[in-house]
N, C-alpha and C positions, 0 to 999 in steps of 0.2 A: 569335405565336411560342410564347410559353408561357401559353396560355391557362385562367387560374380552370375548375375544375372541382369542382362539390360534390359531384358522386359520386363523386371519386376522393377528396375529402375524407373522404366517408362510410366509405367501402371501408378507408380503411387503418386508422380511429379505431376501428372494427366490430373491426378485426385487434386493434390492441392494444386494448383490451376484453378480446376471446377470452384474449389473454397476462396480462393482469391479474387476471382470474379465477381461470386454472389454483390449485389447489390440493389437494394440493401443487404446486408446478411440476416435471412429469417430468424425468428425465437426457435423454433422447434421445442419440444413438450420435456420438460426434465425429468426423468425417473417414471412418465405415464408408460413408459412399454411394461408390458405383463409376461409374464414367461422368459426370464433371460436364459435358465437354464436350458431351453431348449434347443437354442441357437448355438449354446457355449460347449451344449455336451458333448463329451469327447473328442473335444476341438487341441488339446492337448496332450498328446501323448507321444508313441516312440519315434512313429512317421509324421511327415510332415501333411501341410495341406496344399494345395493350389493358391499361391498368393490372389489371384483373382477372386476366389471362394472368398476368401476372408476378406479382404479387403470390402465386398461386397455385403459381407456381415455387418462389418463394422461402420460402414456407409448408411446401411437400411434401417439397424436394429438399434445399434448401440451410439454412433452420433446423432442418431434423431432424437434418442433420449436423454440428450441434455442438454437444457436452456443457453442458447450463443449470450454467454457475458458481452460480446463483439458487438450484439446487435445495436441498431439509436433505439429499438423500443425496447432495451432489459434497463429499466430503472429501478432495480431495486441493488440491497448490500449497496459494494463500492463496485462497480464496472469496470470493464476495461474496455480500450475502444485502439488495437495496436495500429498503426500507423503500417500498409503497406511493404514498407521499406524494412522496418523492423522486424516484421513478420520473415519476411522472407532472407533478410540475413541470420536470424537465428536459424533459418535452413541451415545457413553455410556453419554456424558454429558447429551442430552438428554434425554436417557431413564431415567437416574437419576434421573432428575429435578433438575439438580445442577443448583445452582447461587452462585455467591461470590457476595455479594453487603458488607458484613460486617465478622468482622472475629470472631464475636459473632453466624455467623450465618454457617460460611465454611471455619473455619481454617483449614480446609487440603486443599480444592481448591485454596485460598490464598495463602498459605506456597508453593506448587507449581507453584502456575504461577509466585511468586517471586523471585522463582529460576533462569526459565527460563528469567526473568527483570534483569536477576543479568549476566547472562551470557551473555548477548547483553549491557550492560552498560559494564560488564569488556571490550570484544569486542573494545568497542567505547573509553576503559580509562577513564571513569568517575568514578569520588572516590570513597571510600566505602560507603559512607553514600547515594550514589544517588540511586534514587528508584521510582517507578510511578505503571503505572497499562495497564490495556489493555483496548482501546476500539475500537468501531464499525470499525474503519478506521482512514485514513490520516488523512481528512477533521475534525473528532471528536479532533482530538489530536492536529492537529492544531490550533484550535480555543479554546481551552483546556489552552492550556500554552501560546496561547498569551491574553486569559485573566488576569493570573497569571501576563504575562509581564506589563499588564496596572496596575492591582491592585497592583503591589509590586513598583510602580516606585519610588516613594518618599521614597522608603528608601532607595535608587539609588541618590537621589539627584534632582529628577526630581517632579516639584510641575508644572504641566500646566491642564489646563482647559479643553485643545482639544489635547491628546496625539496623534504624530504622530510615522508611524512605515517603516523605512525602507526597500525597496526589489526591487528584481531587478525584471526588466522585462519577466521574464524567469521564475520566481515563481507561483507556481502552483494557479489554478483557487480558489481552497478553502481558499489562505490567502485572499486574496480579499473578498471573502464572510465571510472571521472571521473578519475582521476588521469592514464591514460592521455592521458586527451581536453587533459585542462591541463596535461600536464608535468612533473608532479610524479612523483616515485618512493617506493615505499609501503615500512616500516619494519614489518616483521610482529614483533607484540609476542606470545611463546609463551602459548598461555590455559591457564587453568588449572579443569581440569574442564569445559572447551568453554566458559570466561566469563575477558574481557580485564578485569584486577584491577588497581587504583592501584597493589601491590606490584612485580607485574609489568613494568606500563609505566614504574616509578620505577628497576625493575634494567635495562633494555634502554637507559633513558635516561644511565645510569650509565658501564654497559657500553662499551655499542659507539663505537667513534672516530667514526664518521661519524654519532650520534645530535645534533650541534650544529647538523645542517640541517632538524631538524624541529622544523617548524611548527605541526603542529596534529595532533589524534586525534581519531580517530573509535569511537565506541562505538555499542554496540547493545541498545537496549532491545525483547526479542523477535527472536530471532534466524530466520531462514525454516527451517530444518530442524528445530529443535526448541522454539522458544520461548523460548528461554532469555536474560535481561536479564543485560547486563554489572553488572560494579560499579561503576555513576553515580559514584555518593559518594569512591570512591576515584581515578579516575580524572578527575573532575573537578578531586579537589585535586590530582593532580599535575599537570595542565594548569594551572592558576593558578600552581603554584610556579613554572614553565618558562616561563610566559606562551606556552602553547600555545590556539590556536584549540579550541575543548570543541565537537566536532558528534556530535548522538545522532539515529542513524537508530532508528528508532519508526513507521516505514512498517507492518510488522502490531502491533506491541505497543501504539503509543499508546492504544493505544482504551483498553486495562486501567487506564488513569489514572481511568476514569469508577468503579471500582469499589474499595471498602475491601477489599476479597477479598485483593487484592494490590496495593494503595498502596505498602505500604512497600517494595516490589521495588525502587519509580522514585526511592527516595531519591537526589539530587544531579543531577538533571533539571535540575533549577530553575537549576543553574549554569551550562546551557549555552551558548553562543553562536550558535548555528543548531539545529533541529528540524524534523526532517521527519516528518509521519505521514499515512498514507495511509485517508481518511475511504470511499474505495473499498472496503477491505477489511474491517477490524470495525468501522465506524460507520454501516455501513448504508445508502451513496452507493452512486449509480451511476458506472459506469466512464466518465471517467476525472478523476480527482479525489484530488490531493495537497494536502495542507495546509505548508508553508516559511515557518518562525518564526525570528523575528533577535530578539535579545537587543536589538540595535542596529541598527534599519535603515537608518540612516544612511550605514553603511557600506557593506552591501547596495547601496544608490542607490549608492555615488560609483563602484561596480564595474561595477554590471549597468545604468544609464542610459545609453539611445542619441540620439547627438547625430546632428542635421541638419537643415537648416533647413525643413523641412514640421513636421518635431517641435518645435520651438521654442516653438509655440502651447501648448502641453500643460504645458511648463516654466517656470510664470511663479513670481512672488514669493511668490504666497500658500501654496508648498508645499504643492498639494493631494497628494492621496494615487492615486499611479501604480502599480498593480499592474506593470505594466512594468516598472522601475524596478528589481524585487526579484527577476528567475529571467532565465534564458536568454532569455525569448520576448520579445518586442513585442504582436504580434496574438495574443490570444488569448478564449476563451468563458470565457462567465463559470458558470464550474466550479462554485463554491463553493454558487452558490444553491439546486442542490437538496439540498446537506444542513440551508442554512441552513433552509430552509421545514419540512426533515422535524422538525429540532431545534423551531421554534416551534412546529408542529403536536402530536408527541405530548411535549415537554418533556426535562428531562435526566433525570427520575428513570424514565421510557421506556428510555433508554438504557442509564442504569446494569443493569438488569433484564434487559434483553439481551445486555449483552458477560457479565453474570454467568452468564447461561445456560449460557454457551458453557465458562465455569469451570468451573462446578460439575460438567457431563457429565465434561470431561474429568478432574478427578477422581474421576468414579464411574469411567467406565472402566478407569483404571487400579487400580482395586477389582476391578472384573471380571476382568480380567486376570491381574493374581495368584494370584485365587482360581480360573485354570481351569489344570488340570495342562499343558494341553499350549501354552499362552502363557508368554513370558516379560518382563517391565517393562524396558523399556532403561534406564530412569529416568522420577524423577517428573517430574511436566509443572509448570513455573513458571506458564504461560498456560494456551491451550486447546492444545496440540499434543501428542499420546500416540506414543511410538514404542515398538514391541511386538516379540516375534519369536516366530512356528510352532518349536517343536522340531521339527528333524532339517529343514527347507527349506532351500532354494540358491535361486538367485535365481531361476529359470526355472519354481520351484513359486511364487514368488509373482507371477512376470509372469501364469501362467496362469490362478493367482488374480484376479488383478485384471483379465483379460479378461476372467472367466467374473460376475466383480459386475458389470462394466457391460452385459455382453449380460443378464443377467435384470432390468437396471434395479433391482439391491439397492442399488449404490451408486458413485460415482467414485472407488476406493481406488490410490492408484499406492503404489510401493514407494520407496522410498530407501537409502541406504547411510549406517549411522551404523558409523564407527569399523573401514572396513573389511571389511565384515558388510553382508547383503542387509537389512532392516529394512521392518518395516511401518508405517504413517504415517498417523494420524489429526489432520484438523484440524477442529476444529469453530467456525466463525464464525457459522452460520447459528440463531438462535434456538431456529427449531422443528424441529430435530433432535431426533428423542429419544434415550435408551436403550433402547428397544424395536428401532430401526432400528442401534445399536450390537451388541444382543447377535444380534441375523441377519446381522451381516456377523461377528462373531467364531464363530459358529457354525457357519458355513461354512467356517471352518478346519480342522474334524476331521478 
């Protein structure tokens, strides 16, 4: 039926090889191939094909048709940039068939990835006892722990009907879609300079009649459009005065905890009661790979543990540790190992050297930028995120722009809209980016 083949074995390890190699790794053109059906058609049906044949498809037709997130010149969204080592032990998880869904089932994939959960909670200052698990993404993690924040409120003090949840305007698209998904109805707290401030969320809490149904807030350390960290510190003490649930989405900024550059940004991190940061994005994982931190995971388990009796085995006395237990899923892969291995491999101070890379560019940049007449700084970058603007452009001069860097393979630059305004958008997560590869795509502004 499906019969061992080592030349198919051969054939695909030869493939990645070739990808492992690339250097740099080109952009290649996203979604420009025309005709897919052509290639696809009847490519699935009763008989098989010649793995060569396809493999061959998939090389020519349909990887070249999508932009490498990988590359140092895709700056645009949030990047990825996986490290090597990562990359290629998520081989081994799949070759394995590993999963960690329970630790009846892969207590040593568990024992590791909670290493790695222990070293981004110390990281962040959360006590010894804090602990979670890893899933798909931001978006999982988020809707993760602020179901936990609904379900645990009354032991907070809070007994309402229709819980509501705090956030600023500036929070990412997915708490919106997790409140949605649980029920909850969102408290938008006005920011101040695009950052949700203790002042702020202490007047709206003051303020408004209907502010006695909220439950919890959510902050943002690294905001997706511009980088920009809330103020922890402040808004974690008004969370504690309220006895409001403290959740810091840190899906792109965590990473910046590895670096003194800007430590002090994260001040009042350490108070929060869920974290989410995404090791996908600046820590150099491959996709797809969220890290989900509980101050308490106790609580975590009494929300997110699924009962039935096949499961039953998995929940005994000795409280082993259930990634299950802590996010939306049941079955799941065990995610977290290839950062764990990249983290043992080159070490933390590897790290710190890399998300600082990505710092330091984006403040030359915006060096660069000032100093050219016909750039303008939208403001300085807290992270790696530069938002710039062309004198005298509208939006259709910089869509064209930004067609014209990906057909010469300069670079993946998309536009954005800060404050109303077409804007241009630099993110740099990728180490070996230079400013060599900055000042050719600013050059081709003139």
């Amino acid at each position: 039926m499906f019969t061992p083949d080592d030349k198919l074995t051969e054939l695909v390890l030869d493939y990645c090889r070739q990808r492992l190699a690339l250097d740099p790794v080109p952009l290649d053109f996203g979604g420009s191939e025309d005709g897919f059906e052509v290639f696809l058609h009847g490519l699935l049906g009763p008989t098989g094909n010649d793995p060569a044949d396809v493999l061959r498809l998939f090389s020519e037709h349909l990887a070249a048709a999508v932009v490498s997130c990988d590359s140092p010149r895709f700056l645009s969204f949030i990047p990825a940039a996986p490290t090597k080592a990562a990359l290629l032990f998520d081989m081994v998880v799949s070759c394995s068939s590993l999963q960690a869904t329970s630790w009846l089932e892969a207590a040593g994939a568990v024992a590791a990835e909670n290493q790695a959960l222990r070293l981004l909670a110390d990281l962040a200052g959360l006590p010894e006892g804090a602990g979670g698990c890893f899933v798909a993404g931001g978006t999982a993690g988020n809707l993760s722990a602020l179901l936990v924040a609904r379900d645990t409120a009354r032991l907070r003090g809070h007994d309402v009907a229709r819980p509501m949840l705090a956030v600023s305007e500036e929070a990412h698209s997915s708490v919106a879609q997790a409140a949605h998904v649980i029920g909850v109805d969102l408290l938008t707290v006005p920011a101040v300079d695009h950052r949700l401030t203790g002042p702020s969320l202490a007047a709206v809490l003051r303020e408004r009649p209907d502010a006695a149904r909220v439950v919890g807030v959510v902050a943002t350390a690294g905001t997706t459009n511009a980088g920009i960290v809330d103020d922890l510190a402040g808004v974690g003490e008004v969370a504690r005065a309220h006895r409001l649930w403290f959740h810091v989405d840190a899906a792109y900024g965590g990473a910046g905890l590895f670096s003194p550059l800007v430590r002090d940004s994260y001040t009042g991190i350490e108070g929060a009661d869920s974290l989410v940061t995404d090791p996908h994005k600046w820590l150099f994982a491959p996709f797809d790979c969220a890290a989900l931190l509980y101050r308490e995971p106790r609580l975590a388990k009494s929300v997110h543990t699924q009962d039935a009796a096949y499961l039953d085995v998995i929940h005994d006395e000795k409280e082993q540790w259930n990634p299950s237990d802590y996010a939306i899923h049941l079955t799941r892969r065990a995610r977290g190992l290839p950062l764990w291995f990249s983290l043992a491999v080159h070490g933390t101070e590897a790290y710190r050297e890399a998300v600082e890379a990505a710092i330091v560019l984006a403040r030359a940049t915006a060096r660069l930028v000032e100093a050219a007449a016909h750039l303008e700084l939208v403001r300085e970058p807290d992270l790696s995120v530069v938002l710039f603007r062309r004198t005298g452009w509208e939006r259709a001069d910089y869509d064209a722009w930004s067609g014209q860097l990906l057909a010469d393979q300069t670079g993946f630059v998309l536009p954005t809209t800060w404050e109303g305004r077409p804007t241009a958008r630099l993110v740099f997560l990728h180490p070996e980016t230079t400013l060599e590869m900055v000042e050719e795509i600013l050059e081709s502004m003139r």
